[in-house]
N, C-alpha and C positions, 0 to 999 in steps of 0.2 A: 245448581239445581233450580228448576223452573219452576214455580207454583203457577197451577191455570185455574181461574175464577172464573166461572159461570154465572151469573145473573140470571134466577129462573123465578118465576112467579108462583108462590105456594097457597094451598088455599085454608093450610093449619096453620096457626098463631105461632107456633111453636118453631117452624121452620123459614120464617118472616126474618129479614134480614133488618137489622133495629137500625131505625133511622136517625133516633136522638137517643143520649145516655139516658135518659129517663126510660125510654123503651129498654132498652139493657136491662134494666133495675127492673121493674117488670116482669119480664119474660124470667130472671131470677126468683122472683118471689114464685113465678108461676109454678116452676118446676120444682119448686121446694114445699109444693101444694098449699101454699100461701093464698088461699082465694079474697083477704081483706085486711087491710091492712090501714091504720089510722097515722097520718101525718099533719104534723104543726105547720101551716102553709108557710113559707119566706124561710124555713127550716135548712138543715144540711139539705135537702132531698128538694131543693126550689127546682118545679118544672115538672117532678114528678106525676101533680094533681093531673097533667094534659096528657098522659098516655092511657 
């Protein structure tokens, strides 16, 4: 079975294709209506602060 990936350019956050794990984590809080969210920098979540 084939899988066919399209690369298309979206103009909602939501449909953005995560360029770093950090962006993952992210776009996770987002949809879980997470709008803020406080992190210990150098933490599990190092990298996060840049998305």
């Amino acid at each position: 079975m084939a899988i066919e990936t399209r690369a298309r350019e979206a103009t909602d956050r939501s449909e953005r294709t995560p360029q770093y794990g950090s962006d993952l984590i992210v776009d996770i809080l987002a949809r879980l209506g997470i709008e803020y969210a406080a992190f210990n920098p150098g933490a599990s979540f190092r990298g996060l602060h840049d998305s």
